[in-house]
N, CA, C and O atoms as a GROMACS GRO file, in nm:
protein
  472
    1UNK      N    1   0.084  -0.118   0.000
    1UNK     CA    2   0.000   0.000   0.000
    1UNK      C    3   0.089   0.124   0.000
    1UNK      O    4   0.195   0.132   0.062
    2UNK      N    5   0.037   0.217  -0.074
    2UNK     CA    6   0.164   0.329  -0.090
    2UNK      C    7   0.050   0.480  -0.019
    2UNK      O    8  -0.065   0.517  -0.044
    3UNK      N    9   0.130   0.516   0.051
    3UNK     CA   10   0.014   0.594   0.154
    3UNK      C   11   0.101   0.769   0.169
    3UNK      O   12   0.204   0.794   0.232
    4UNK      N   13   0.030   0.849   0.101
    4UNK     CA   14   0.079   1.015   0.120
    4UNK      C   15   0.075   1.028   0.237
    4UNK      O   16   0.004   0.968   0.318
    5UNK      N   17   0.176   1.137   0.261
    5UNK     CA   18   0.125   1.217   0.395
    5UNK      C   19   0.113   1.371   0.384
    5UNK      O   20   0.223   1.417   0.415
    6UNK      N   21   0.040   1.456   0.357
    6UNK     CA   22   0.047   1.618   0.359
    6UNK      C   23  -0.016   1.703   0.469
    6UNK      O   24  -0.134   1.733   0.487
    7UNK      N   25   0.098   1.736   0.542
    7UNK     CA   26   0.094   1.800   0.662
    7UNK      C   27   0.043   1.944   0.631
    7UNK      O   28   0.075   2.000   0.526
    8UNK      N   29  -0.032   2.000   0.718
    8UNK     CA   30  -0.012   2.178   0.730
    8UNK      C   31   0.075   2.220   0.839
    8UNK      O   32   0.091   2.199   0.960
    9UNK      N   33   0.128   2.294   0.736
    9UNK     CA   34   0.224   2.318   0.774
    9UNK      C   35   0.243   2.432   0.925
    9UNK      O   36   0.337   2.437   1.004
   10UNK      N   37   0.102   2.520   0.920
   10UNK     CA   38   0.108   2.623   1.052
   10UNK      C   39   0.068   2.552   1.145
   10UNK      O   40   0.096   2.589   1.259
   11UNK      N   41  -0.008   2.431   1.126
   11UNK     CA   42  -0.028   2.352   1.267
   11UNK      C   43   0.086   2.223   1.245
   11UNK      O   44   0.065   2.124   1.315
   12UNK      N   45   0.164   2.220   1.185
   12UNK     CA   46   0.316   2.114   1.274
   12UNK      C   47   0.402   2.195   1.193
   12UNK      O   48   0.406   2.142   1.081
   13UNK      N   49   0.478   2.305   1.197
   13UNK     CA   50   0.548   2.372   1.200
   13UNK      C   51   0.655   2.323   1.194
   13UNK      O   52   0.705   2.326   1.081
   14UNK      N   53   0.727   2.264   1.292
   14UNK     CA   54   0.827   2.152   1.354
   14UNK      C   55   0.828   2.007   1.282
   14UNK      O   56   0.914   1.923   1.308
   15UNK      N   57   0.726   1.988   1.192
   15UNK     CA   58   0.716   1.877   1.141
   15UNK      C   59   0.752   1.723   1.255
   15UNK      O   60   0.815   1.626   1.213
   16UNK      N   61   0.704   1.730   1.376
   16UNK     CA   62   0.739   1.674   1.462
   16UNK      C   63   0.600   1.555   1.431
   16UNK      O   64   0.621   1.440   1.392
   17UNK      N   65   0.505   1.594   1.450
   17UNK     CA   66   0.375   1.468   1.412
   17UNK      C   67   0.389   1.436   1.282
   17UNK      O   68   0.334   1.328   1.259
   18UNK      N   69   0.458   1.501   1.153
   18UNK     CA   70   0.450   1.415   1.042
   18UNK      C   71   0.546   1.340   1.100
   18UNK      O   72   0.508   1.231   1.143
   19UNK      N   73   0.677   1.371   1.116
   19UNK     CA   74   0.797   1.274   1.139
   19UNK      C   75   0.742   1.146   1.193
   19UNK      O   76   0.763   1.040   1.134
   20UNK      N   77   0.652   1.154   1.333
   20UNK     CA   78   0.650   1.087   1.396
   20UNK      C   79   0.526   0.935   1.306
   20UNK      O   80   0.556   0.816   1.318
   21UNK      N   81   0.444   0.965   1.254
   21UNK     CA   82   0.375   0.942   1.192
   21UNK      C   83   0.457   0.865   1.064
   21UNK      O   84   0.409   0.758   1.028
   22UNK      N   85   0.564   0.910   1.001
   22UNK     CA   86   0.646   0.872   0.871
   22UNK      C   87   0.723   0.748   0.944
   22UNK      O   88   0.735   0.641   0.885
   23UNK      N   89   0.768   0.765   1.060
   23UNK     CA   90   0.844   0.681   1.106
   23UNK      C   91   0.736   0.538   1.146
   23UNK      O   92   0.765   0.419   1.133
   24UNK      N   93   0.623   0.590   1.192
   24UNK     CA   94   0.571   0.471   1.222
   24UNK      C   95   0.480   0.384   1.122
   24UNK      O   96   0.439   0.268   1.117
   25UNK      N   97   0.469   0.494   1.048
   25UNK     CA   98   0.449   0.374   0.891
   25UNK      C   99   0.500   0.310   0.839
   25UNK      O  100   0.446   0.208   0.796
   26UNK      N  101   0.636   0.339   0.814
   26UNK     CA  102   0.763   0.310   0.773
   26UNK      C  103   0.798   0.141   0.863
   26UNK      O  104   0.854   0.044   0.812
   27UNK      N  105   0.754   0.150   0.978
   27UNK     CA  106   0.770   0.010   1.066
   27UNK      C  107   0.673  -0.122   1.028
   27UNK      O  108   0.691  -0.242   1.043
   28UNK      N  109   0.542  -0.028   0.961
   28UNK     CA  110   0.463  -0.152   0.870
   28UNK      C  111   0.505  -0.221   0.780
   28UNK      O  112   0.597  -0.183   0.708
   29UNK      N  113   0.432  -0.360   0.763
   29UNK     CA  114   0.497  -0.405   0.629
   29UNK      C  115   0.426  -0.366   0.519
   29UNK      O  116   0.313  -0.320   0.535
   30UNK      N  117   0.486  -0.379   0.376
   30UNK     CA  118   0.421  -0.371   0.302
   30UNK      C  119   0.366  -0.216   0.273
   30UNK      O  120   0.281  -0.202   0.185
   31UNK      N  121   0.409  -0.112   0.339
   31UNK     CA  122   0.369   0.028   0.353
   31UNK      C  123   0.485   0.121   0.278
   31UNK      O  124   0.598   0.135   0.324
   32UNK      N  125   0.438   0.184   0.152
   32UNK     CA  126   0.540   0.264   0.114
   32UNK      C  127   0.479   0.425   0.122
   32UNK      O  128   0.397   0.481   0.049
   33UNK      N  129   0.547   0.471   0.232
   33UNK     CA  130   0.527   0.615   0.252
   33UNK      C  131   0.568   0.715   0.129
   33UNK      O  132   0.674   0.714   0.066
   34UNK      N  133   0.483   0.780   0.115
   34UNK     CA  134   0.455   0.913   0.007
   34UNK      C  135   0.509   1.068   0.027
   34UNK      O  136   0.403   1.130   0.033
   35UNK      N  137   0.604   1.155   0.040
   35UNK     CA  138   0.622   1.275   0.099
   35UNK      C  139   0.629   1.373  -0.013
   35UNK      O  140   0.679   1.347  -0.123
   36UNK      N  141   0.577   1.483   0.020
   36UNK     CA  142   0.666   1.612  -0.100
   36UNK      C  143   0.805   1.617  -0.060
   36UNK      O  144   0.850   1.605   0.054
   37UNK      N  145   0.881   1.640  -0.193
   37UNK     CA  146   1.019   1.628  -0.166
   37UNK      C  147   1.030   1.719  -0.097
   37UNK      O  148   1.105   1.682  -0.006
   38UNK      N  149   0.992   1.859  -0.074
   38UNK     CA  150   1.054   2.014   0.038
   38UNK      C  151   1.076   1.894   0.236
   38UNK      O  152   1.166   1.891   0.320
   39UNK      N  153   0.909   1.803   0.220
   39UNK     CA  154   0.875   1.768   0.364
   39UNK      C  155   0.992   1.662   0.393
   39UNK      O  156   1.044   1.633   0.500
   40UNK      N  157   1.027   1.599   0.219
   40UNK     CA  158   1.067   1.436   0.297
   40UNK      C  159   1.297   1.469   0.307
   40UNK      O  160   1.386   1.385   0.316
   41UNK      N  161   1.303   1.583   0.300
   41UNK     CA  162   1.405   1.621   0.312
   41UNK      C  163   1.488   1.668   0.458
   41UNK      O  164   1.603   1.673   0.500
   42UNK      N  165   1.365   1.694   0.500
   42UNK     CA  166   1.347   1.771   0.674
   42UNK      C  167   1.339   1.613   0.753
   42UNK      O  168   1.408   1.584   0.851
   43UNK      N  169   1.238   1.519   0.685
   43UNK     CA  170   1.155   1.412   0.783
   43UNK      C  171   1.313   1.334   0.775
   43UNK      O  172   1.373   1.307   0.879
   44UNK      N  173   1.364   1.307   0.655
   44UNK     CA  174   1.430   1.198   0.657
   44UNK      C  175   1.550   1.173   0.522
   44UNK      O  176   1.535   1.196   0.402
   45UNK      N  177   1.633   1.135   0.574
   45UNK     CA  178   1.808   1.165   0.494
   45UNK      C  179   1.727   1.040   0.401
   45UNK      O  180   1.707   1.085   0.289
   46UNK      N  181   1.677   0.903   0.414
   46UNK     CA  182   1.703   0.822   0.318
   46UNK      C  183   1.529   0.830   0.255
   46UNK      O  184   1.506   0.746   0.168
   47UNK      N  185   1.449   0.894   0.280
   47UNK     CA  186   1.345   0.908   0.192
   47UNK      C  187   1.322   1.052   0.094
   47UNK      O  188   1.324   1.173   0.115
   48UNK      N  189   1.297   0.946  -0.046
   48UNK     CA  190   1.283   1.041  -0.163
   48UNK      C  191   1.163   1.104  -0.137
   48UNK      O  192   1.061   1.057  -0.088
   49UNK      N  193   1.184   1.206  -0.173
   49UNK     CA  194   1.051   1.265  -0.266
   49UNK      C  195   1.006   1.284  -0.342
   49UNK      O  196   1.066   1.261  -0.447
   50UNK      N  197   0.841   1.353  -0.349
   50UNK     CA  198   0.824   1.324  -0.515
   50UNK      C  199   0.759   1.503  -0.526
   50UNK      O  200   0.780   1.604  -0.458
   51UNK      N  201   0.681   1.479  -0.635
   51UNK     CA  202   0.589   1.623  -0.660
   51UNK      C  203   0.451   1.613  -0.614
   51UNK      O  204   0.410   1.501  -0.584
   52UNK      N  205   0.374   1.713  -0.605
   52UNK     CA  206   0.263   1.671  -0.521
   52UNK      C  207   0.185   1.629  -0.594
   52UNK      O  208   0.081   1.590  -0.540
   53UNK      N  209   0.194   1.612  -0.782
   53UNK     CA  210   0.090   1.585  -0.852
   53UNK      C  211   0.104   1.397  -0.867
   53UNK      O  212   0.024   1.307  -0.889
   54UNK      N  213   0.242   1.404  -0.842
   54UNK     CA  214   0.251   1.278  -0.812
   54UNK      C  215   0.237   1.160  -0.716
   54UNK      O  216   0.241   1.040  -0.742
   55UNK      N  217   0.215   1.234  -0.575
   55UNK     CA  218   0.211   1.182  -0.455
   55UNK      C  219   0.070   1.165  -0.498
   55UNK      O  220   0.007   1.083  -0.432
   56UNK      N  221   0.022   1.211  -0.572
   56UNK     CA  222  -0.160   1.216  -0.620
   56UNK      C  223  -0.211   1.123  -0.673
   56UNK      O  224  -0.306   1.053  -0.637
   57UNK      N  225  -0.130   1.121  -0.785
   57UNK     CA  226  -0.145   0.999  -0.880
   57UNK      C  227  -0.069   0.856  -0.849
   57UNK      O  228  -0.045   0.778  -0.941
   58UNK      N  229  -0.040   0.834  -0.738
   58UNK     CA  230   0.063   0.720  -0.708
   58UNK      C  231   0.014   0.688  -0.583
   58UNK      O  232   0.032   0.568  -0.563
   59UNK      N  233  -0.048   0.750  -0.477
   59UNK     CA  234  -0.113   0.683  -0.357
   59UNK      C  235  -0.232   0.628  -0.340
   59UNK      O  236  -0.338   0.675  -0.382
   60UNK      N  237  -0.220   0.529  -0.278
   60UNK     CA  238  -0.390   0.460  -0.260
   60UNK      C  239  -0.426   0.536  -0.168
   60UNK      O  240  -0.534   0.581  -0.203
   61UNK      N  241  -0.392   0.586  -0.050
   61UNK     CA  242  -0.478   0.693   0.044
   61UNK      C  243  -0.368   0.799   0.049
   61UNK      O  244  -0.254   0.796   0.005
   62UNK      N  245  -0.425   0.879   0.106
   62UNK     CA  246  -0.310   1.024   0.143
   62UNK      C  247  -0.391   1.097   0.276
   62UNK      O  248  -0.491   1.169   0.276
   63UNK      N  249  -0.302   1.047   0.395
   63UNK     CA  250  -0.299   1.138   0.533
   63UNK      C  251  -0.302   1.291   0.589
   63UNK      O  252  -0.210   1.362   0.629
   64UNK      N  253  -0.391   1.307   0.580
   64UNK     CA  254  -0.422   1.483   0.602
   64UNK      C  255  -0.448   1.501   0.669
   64UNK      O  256  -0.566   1.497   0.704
   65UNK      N  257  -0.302   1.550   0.773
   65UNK     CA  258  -0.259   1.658   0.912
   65UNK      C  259  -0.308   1.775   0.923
   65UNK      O  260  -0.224   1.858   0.889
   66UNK      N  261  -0.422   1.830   0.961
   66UNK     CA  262  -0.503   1.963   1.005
   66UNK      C  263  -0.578   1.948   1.047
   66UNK      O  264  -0.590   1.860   1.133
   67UNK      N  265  -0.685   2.037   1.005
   67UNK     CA  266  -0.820   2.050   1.022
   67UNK      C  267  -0.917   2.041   0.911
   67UNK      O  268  -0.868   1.995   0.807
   68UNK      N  269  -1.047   2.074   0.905
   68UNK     CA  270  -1.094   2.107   0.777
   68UNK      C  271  -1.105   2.125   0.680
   68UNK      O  272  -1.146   2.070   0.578
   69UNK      N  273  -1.047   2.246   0.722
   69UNK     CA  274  -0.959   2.347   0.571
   69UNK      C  275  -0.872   2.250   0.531
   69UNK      O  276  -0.886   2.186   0.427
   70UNK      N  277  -0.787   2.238   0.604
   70UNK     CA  278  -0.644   2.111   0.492
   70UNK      C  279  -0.715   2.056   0.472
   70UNK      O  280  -0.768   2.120   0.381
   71UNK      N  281  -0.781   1.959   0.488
   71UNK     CA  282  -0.920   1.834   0.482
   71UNK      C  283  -0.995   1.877   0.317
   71UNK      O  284  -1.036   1.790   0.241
   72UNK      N  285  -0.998   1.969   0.298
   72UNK     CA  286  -1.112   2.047   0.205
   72UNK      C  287  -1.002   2.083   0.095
   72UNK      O  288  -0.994   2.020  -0.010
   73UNK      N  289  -0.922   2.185   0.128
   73UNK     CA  290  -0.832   2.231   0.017
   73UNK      C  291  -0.754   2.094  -0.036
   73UNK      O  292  -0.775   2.079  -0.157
   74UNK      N  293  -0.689   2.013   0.008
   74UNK     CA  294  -0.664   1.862  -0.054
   74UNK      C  295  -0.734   1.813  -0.106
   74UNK      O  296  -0.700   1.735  -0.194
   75UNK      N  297  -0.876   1.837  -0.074
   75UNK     CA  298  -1.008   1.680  -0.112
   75UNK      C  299  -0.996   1.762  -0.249
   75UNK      O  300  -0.985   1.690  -0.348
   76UNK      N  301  -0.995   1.925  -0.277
   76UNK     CA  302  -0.981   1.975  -0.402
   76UNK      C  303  -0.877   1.885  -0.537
   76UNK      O  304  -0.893   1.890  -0.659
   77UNK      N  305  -0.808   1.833  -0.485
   77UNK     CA  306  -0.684   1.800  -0.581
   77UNK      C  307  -0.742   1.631  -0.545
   77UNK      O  308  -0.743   1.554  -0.642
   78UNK      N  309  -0.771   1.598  -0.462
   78UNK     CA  310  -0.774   1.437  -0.452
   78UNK      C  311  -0.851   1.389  -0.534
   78UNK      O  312  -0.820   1.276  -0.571
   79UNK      N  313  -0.969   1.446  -0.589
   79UNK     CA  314  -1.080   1.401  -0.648
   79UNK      C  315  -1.043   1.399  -0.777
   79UNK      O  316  -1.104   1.318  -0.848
   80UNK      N  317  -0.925   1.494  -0.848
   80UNK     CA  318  -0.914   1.499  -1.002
   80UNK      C  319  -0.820   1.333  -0.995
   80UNK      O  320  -0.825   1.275  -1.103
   81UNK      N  321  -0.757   1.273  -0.909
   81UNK     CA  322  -0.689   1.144  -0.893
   81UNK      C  323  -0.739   1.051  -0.810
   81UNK      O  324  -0.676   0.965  -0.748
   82UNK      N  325  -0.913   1.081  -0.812
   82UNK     CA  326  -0.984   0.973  -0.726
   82UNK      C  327  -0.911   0.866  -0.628
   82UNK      O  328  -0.882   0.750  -0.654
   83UNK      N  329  -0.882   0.968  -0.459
   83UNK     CA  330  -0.779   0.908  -0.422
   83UNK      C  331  -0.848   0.947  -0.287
   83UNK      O  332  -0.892   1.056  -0.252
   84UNK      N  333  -0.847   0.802  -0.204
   84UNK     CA  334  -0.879   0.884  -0.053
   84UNK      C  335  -0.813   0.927   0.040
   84UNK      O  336  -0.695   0.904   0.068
   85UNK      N  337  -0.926   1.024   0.113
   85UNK     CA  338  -0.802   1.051   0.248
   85UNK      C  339  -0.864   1.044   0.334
   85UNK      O  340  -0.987   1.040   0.338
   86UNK      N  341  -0.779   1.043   0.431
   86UNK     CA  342  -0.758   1.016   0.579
   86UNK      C  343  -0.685   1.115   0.696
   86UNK      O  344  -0.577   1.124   0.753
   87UNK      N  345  -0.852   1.204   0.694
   87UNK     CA  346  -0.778   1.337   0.818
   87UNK      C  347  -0.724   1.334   0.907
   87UNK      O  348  -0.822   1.260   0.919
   88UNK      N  349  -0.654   1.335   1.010
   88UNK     CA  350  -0.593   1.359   1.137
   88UNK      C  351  -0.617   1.495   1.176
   88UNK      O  352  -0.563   1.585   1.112
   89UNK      N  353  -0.686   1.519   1.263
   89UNK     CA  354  -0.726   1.654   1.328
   89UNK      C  355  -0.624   1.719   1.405
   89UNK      O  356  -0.600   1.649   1.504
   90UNK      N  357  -0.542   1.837   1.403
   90UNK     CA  358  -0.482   1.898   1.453
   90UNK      C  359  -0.555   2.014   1.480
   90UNK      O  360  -0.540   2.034   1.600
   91UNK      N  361  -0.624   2.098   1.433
   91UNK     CA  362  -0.722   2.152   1.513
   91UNK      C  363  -0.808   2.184   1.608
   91UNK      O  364  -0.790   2.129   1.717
   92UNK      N  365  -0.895   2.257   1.598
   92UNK     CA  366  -0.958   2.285   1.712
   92UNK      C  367  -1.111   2.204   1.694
   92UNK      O  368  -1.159   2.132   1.781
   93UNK      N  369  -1.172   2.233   1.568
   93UNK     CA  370  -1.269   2.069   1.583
   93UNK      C  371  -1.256   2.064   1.424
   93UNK      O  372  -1.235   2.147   1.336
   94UNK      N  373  -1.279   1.919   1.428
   94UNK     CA  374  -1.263   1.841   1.290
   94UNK      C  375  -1.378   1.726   1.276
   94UNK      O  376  -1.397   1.611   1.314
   95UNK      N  377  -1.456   1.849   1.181
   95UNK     CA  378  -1.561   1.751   1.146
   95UNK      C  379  -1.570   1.656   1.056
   95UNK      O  380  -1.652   1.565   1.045
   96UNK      N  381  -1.471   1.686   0.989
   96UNK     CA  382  -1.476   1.628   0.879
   96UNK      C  383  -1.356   1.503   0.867
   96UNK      O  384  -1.347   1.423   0.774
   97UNK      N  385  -1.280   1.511   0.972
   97UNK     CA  386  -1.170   1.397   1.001
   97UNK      C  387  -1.184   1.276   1.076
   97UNK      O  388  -1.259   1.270   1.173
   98UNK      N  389  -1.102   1.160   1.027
   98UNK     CA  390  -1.156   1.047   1.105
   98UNK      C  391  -1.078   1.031   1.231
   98UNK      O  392  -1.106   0.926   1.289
   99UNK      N  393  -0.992   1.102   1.289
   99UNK     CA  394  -0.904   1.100   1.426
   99UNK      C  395  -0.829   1.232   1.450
   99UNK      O  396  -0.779   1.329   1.392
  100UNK      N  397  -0.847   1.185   1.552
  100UNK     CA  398  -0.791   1.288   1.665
  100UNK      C  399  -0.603   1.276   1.660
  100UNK      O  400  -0.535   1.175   1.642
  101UNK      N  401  -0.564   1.403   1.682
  101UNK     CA  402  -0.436   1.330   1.714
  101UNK      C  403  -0.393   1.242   1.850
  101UNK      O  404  -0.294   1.170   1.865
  102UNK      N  405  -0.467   1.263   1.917
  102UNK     CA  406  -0.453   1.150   2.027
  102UNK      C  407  -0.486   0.994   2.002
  102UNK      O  408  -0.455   0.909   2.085
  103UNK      N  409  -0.537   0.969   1.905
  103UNK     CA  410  -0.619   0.890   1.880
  103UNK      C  411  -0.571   0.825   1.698
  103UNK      O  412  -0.630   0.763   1.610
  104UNK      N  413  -0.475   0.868   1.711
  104UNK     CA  414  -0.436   0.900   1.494
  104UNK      C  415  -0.389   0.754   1.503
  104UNK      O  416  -0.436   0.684   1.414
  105UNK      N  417  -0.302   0.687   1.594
  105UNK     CA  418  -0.243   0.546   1.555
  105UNK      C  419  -0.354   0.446   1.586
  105UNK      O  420  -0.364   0.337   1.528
  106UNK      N  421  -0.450   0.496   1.698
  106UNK     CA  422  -0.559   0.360   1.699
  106UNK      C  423  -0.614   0.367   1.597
  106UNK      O  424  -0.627   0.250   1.562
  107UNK      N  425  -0.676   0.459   1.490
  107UNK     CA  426  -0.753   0.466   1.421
  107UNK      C  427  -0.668   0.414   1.308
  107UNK      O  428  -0.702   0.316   1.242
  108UNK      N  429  -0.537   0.495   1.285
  108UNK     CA  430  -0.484   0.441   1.128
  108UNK      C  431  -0.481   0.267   1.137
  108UNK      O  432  -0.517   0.184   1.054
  109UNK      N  433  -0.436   0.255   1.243
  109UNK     CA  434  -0.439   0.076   1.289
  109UNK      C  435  -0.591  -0.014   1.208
  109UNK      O  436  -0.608  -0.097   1.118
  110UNK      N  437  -0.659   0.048   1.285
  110UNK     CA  438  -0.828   0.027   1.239
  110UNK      C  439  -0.833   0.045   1.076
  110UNK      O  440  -0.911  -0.026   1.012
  111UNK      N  441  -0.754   0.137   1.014
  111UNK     CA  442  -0.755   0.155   0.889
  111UNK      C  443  -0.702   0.053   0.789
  111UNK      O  444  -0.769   0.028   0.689
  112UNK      N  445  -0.538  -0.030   0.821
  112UNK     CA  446  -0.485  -0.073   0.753
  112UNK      C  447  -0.536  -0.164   0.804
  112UNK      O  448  -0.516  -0.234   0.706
  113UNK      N  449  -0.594  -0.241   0.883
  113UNK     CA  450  -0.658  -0.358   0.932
  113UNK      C  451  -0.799  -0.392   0.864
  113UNK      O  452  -0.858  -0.497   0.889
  114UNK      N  453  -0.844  -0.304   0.783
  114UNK     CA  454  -0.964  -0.292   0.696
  114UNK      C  455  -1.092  -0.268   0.755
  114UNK      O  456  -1.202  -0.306   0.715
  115UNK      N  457  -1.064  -0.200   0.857
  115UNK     CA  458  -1.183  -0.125   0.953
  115UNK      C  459  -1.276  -0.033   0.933
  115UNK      O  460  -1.368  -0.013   1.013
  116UNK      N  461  -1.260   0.030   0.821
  116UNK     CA  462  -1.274   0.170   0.741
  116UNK      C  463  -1.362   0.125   0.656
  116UNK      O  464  -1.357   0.005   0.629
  117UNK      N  465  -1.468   0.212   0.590
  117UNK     CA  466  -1.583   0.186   0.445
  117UNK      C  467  -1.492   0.303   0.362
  117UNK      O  468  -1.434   0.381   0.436
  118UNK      N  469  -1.476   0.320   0.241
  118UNK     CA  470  -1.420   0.425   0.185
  118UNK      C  471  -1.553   0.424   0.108
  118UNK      O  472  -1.575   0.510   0.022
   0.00000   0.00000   0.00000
């Protein structure tokens, strides 16, 4: 499974929850993590990057770190590459996301375990 990740960037700044998040995908099997090359340069010395039209056209899901708005302005571009995603709420409420960041590894768990209706 080849899985994006596109963070916003004013809510992880520090890129500390993508990192943390890249790293623990990265421990799955069978999981090939997705980054923009600017993010996957910061996250990590041995992961490439790509372009974002490509992280588009090449992922079966793509992980979206915010709120809403990121949630919404992505779903804009996801739909021309019929591609799902999977919010993580960093915000203040997220209606439109399936986890919390407290809550982002039980749920992605639930996800790759085939827990999810897309």
């Amino acid at each position: 499974m080849k899985i994006g990740i596109i963070p916003n960037l004013s809510k992880d700044a520090d890129l500390k929850i993508t990192g943390c998040l890249y790293h623990w995908l990265k421990e799955k099997q069978d999981i090939q993590v997705i980054l923009n090359e600017n993010i996957a340069s910061i996250i990590s010395e041995s992961c490439e990057g790509c372009t974002q039209e490509l992280m588009f056209a090449s992922s079966d899901v793509i992980i979206v770190l915010g709120g809403d708005g990121t949630l919404l302005s992505v779903a804009r571009l996801a739909t021309i590459y019929n591609v799902p995603l999977f919010g993580i709420n960093l915000g203040h409420l997220g209606f439109l996301t399936q986890a919390e960041l407290s809550n982002m590894f039980e749920e992605l768990d639930k996800f790759l375990a085939g827990e999810y209706t897309i």
